[in-house]
C-alpha positions in Angstrom: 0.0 0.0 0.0 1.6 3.7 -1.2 2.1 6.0 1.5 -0.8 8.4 1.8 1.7 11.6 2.5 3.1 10.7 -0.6 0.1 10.5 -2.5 -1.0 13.9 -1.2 2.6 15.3 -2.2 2.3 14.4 -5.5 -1.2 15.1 -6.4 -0.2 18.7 -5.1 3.3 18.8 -7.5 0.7 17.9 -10.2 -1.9 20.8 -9.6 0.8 23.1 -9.5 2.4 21.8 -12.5 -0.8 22.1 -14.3 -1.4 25.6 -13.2 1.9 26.7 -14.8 1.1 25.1 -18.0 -1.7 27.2 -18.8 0.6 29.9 -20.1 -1.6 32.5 -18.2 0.2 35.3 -16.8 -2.2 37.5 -13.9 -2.5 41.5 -15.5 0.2 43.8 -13.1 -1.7 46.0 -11.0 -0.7 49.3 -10.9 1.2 50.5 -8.2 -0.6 52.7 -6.0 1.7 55.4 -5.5 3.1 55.5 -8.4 2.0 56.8 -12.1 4.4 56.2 -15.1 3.9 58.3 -18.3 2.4 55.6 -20.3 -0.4 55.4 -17.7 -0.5 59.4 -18.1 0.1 59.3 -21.7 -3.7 57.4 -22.0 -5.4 59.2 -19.2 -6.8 61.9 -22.2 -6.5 64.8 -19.4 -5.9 68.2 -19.8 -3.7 68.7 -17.2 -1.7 66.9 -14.6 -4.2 67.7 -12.1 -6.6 65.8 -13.8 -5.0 63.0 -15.0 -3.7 62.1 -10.9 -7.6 62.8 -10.1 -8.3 60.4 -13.1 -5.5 58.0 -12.0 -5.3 57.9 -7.9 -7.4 60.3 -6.4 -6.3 59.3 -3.2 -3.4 61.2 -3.6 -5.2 63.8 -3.3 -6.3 63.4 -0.1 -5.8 64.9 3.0 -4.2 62.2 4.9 -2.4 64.3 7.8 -3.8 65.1 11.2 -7.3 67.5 11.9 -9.0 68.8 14.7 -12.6 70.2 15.4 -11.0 73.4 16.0 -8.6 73.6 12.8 -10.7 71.8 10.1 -8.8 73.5 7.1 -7.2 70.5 6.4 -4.4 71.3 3.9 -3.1 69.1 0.8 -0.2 67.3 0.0 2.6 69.1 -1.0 4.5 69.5 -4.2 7.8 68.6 -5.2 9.2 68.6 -8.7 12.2 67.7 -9.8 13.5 67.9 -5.9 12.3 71.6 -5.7 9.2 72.7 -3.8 6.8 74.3 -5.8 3.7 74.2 -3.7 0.1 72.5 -2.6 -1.9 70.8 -5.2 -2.6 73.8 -7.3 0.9 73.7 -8.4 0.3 70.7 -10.7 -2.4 72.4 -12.7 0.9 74.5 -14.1 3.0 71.7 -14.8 2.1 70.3 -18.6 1.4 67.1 -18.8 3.6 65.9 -21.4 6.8 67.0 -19.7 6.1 64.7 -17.0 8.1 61.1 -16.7 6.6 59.6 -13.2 4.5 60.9 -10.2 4.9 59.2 -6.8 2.9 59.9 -3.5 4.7 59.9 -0.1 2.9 59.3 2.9 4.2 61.4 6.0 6.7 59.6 6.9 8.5 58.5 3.7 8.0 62.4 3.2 9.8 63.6 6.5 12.6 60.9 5.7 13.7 62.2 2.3 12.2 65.7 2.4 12.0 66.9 6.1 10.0 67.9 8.9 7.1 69.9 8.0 4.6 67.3 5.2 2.2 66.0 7.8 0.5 65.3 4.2 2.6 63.9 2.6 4.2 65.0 -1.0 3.2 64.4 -4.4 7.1 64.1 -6.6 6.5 64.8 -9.9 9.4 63.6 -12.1 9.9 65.4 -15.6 12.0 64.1 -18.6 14.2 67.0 -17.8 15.1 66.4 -14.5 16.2 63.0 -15.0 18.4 64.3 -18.2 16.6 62.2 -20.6 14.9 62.7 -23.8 11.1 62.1 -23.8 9.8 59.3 -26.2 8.0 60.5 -28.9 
């Protein structure tokens, strides 16, 4: 009589050898703090503003801290290119064709590479200039 652990083991080898013969790969989610050009490049938005509002609204969200007494809850900040340009107005001035990648930082990824003072985090904005690079065309 076959051992039953065995039997088990290799009725589970052969599911999972099965599985990987289908040739199906799962679709990549997108990442959610992250928005490459090619995802901008099909948003169909007018501005930058937009297409993150199309894209990931959450970024932006408010995600620092509020009070009953002070509930003018401020944006996430704006960084391009490693300079501070603003809150979230600043990206409906930044066209959206120059841009390579957007990432959101939460607080505290924003206090380790930025500094103190983003309690709502920062929106980086990466533009084909900045990284030195030609855009595609």
């Amino acid at each position: 009589m076959p051992d039953p652990t065995r039997q088990v083991l290799g009725l589970a080898l052969a599911a999972s050898l099965a599985a990987c013969a289908t040739g199906r790969v799962a679709p990549l989610e997108p990442d959610r703090d992250y928005i490459t050009s090619a995802e901008l490049a099909h948003s169909d938005a007018a501005s930058l503003y937009e297409a993150i509002r199309h894209l990931r609204p959450l970024f932006l969200h408010t995600r620092g801290p509020s009070s009953v007494l002070n509930s003018t809850a401020m944006g996430p900040a704006v960084i391009v290119d490693h300079t501070l340009l603003g809150g979230i107005q600043a990206l409906t001035d930044i066209p959206l064709k120059d841009v390579q990648a957007i990432r959101y930082l939460a607080a505290w990824d924003a206090t380790t590479r930025h500094g103190s003072g983003y309690a709502n985090g920062v929106i980086e904005v990466t533009t084909w200039t900045g990284r030195r690079r030609v855009a595609p065309n």
